[in-house]
Residue frames relative to the residue before (quaternion, step in Angstrom):
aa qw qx qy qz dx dy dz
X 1.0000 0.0000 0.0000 0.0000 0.00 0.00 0.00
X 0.1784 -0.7481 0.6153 0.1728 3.59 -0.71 1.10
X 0.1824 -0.7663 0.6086 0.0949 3.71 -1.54 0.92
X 0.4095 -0.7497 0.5154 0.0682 3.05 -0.91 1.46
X 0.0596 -0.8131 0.5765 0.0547 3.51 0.03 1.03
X 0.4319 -0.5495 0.6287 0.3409 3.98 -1.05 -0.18
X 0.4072 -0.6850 0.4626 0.3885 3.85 -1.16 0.43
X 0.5594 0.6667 -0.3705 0.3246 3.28 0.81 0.66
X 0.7751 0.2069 -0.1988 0.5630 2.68 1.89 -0.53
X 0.5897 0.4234 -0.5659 0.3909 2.94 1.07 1.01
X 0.3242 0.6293 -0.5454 0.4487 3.39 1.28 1.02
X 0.8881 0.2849 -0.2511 0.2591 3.49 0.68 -0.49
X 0.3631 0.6566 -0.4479 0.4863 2.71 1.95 0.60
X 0.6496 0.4160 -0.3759 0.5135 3.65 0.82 -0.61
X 0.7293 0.3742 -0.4124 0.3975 3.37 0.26 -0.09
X 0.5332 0.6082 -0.3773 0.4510 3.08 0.90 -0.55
X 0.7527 0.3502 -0.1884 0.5247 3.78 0.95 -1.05
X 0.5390 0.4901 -0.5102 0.4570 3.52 1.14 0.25
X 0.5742 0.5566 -0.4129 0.4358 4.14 0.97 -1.03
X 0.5042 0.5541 -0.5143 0.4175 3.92 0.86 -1.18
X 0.8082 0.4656 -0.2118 0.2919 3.15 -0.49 -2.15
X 0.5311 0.6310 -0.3592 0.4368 3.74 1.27 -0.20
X 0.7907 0.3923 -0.0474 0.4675 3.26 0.92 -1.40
X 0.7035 0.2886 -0.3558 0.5434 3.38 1.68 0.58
X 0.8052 -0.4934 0.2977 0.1397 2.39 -1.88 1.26
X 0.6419 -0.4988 0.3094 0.4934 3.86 -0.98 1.30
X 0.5841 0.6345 -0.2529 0.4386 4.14 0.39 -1.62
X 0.8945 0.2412 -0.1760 0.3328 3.53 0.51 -1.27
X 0.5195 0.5086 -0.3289 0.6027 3.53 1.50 0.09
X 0.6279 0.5021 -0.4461 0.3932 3.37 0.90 0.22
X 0.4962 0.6166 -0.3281 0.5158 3.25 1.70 -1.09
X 0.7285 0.4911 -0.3292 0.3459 3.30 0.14 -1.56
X 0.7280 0.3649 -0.3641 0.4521 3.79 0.89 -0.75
X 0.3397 0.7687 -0.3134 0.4422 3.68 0.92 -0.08
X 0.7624 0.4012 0.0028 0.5078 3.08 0.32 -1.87
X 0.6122 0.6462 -0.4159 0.1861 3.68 1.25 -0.85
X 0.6420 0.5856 -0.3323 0.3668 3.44 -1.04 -0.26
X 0.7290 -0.4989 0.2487 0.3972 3.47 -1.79 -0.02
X 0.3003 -0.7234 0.4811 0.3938 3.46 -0.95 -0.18
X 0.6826 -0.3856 0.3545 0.5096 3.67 -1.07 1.19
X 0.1974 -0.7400 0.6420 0.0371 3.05 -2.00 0.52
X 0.5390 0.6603 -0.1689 0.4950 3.29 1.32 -0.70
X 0.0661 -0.6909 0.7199 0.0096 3.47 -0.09 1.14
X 0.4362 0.4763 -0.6889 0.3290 4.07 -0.30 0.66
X 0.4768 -0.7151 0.4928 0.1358 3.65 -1.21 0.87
X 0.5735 -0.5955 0.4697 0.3096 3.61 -0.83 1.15
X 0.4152 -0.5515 0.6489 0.3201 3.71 -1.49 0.33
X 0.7133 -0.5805 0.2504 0.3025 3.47 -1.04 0.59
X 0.8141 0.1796 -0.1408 0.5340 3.52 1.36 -0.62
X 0.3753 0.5560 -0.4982 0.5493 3.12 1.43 1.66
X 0.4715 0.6150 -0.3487 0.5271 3.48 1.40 -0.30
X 0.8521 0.3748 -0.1614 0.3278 3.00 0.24 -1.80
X 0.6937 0.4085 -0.3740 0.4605 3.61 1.41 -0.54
X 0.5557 0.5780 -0.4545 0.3879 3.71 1.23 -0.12
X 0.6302 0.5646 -0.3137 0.4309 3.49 1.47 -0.41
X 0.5611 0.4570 -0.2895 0.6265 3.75 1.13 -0.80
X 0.5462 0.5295 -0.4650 0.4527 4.05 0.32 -0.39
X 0.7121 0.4904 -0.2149 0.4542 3.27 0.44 -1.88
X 0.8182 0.2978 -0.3251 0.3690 3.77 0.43 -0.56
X 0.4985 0.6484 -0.3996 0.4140 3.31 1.41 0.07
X 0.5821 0.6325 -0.2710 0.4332 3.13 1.39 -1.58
X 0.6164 0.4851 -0.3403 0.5185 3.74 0.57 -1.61
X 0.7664 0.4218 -0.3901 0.2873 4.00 -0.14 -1.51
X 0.6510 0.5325 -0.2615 0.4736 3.38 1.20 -1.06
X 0.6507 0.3821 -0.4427 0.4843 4.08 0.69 -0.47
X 0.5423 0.2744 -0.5247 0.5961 4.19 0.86 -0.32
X 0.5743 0.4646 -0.6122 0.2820 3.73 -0.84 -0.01
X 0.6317 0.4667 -0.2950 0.5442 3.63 0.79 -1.29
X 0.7857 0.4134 -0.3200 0.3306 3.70 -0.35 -1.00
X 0.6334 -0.6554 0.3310 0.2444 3.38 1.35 0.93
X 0.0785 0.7119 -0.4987 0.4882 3.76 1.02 0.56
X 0.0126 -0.7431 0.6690 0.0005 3.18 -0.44 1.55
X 0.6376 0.6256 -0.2826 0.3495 3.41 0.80 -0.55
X 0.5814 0.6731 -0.3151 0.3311 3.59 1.55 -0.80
X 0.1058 -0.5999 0.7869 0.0990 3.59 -1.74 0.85
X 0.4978 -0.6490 0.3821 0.4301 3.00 -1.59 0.27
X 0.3125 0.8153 -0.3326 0.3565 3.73 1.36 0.50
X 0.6664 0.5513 -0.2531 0.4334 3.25 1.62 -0.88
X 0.7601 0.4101 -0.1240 0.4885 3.26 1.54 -0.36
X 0.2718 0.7120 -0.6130 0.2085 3.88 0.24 0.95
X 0.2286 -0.7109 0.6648 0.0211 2.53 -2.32 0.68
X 0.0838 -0.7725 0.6043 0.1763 3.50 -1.60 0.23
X 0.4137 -0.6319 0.6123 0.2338 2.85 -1.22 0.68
X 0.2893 -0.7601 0.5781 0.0654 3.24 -1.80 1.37
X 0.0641 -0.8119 0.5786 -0.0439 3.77 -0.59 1.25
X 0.4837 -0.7325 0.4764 -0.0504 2.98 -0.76 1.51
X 0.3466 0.7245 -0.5858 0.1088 4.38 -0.25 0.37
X 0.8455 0.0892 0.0590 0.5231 3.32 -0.28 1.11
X 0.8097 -0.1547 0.2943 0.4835 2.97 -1.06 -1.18
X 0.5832 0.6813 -0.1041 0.4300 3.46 0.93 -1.35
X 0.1649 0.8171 -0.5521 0.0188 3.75 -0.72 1.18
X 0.1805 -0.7262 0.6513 0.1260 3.44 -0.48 0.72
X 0.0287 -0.7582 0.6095 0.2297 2.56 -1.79 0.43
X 0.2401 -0.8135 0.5224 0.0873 4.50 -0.18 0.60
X 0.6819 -0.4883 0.4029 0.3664 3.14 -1.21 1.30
X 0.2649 -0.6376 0.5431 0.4778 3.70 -0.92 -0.50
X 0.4271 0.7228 -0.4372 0.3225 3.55 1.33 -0.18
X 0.6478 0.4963 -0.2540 0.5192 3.42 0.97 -1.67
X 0.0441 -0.6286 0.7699 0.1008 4.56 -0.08 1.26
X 0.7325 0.3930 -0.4650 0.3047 4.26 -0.08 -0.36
X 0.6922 0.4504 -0.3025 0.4759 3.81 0.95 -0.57
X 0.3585 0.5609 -0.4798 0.5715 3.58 1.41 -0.03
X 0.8956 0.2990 -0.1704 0.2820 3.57 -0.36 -1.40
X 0.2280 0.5908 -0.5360 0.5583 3.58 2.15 0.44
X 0.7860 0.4482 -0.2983 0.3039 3.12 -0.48 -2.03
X 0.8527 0.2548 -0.1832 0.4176 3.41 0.50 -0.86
X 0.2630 0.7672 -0.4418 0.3836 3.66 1.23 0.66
X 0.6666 0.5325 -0.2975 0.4286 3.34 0.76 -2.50
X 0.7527 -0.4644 0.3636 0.2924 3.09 -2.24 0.75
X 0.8261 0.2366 0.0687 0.5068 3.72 -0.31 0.60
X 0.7133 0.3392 -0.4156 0.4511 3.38 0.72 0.43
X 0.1605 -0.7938 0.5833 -0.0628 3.23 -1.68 0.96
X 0.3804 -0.7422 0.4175 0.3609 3.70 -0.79 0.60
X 0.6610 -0.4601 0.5692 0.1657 3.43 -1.58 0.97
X 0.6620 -0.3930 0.5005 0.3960 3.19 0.02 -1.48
X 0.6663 -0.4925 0.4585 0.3215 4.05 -1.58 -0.53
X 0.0026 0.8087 -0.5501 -0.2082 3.15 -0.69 0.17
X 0.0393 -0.8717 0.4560 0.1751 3.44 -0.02 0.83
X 0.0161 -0.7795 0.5904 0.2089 3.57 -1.76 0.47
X 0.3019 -0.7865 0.5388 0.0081 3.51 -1.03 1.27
X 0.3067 -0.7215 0.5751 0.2337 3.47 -0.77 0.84
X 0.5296 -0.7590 0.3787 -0.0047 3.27 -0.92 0.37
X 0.1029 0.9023 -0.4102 -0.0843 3.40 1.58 -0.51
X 0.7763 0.3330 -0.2041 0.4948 3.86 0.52 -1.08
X 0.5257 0.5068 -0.5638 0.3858 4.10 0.79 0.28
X 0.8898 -0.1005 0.0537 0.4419 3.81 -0.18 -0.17
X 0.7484 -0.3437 0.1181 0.5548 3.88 -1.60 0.46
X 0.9024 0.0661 -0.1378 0.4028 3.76 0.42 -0.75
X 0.6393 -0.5375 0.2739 0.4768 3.34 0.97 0.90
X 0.0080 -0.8268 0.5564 0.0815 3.11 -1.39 -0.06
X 0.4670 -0.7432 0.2414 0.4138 3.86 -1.02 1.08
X 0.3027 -0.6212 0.6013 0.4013 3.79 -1.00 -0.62
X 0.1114 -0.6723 0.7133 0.1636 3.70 -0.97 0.57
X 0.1959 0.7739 -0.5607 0.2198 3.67 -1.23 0.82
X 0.2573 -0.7031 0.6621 0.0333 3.63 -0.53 1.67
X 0.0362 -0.6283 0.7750 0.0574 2.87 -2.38 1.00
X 0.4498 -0.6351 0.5290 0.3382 3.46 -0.57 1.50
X 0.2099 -0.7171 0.5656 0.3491 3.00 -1.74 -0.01
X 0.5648 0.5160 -0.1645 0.6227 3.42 2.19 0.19
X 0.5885 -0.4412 0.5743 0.3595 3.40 -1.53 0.01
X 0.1050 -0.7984 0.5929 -0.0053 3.86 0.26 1.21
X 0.3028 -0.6787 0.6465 0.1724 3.53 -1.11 1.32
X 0.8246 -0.1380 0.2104 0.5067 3.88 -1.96 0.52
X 0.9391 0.2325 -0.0951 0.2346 2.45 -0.21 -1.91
X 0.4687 0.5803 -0.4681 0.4737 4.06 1.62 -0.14
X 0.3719 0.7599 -0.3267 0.4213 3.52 1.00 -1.09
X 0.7982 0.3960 -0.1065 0.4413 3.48 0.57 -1.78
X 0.6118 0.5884 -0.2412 0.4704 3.10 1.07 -1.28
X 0.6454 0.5036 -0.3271 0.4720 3.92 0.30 -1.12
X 0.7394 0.4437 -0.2044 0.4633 3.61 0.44 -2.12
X 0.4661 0.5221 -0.5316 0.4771 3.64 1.07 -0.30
X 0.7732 0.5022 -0.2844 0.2629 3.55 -0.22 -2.05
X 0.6591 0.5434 -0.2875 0.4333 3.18 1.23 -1.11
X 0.8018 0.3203 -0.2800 0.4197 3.54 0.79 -0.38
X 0.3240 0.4883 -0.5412 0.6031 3.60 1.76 0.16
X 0.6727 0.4788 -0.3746 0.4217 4.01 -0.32 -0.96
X 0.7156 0.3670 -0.2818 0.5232 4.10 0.55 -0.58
X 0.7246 0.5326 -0.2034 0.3872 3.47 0.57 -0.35
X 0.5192 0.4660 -0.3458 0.6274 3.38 2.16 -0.50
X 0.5659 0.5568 -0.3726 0.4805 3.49 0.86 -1.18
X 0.5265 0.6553 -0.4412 0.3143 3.99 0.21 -0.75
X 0.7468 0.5287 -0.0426 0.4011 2.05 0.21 -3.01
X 0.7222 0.4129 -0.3261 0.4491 3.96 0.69 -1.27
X 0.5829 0.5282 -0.4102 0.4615 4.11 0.88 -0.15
X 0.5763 0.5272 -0.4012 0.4785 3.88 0.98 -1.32
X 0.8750 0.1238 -0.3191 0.3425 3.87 0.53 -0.22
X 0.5971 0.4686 -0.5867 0.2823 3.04 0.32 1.02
């Protein structure tokens, strides 16, 4: 569906998105440019070590845009990802560090990657910062992948919790 805006009001949508991007934090205007653009359309699945190098890209890409945006506080620790693989029923998710347990996960009969989950610390959102959890497909993701990913991503924040409450 194309919308026909007036140039008046797409004057105040841009402004309106320039006042946001003021009022957020160095961490989150990086996400937000990250994240820009379409989302994949193509539901045809990646070959296993297209997956895995589109994942390592993506986390380089993310560490290298907080390096630039001047983040005095950044390591490259504040930023990790995992790739989600999909067999069946069955979702894994794998460090993006681990490139050989990526290419297990995505080896087995029938499995394929979803997409990234990414988590970002946060340093300027509150007294002790705080992480972001956030998936980029690397496909056209049906209902029910959709589910699958936003699941992992919140099984994946909740270990991370649970693994802070004890230290």
């Amino acid at each position: 569906m194309v919308r026909f805006y007036s140039r008046a009001a797409k004057r105040n949508l841009k402004a309106g998105s320039r006042k946001m991007e003021e009022n957020m934090s160095t961490a989150a205007r990086v996400r937000r440019q990250f994240r820009f653009g379409r989302p994949p359309k193509s539901t045809e699945h990646l070959r296993p070590l297209i997956a895995v190098d589109k994942a390592e890209v993506s986390l380089a890409d993310l560490r290298n845009r907080m390096r630039q945006a001047g983040t005095k506080w950044f390591k490259d620790e504040h930023v990790r990802a995992m790739l989600v693989t999909v067999d069946g029923t069955d979702a894994r998710i794998t460090s993006v560090d681990n490139r050989e347990k990526m290419l297990a996960n995505l080896t087995r009969p029938g499995a394929y990657a979803l997409g990234c989950v990414f988590v970002q610390f946060d340093a300027d959102a509150g007294n002790s910062g705080q992480n972001a959890y956030f998936y980029v497909p690397f496909i056209g993701l049906t209902d029910d992948e959709r589910v699958t990913i936003q699941a992992a991503s919140a099984r994946w924040a909740a270990e991370n919790a649970r693994l802070e409450g004890m230290n």
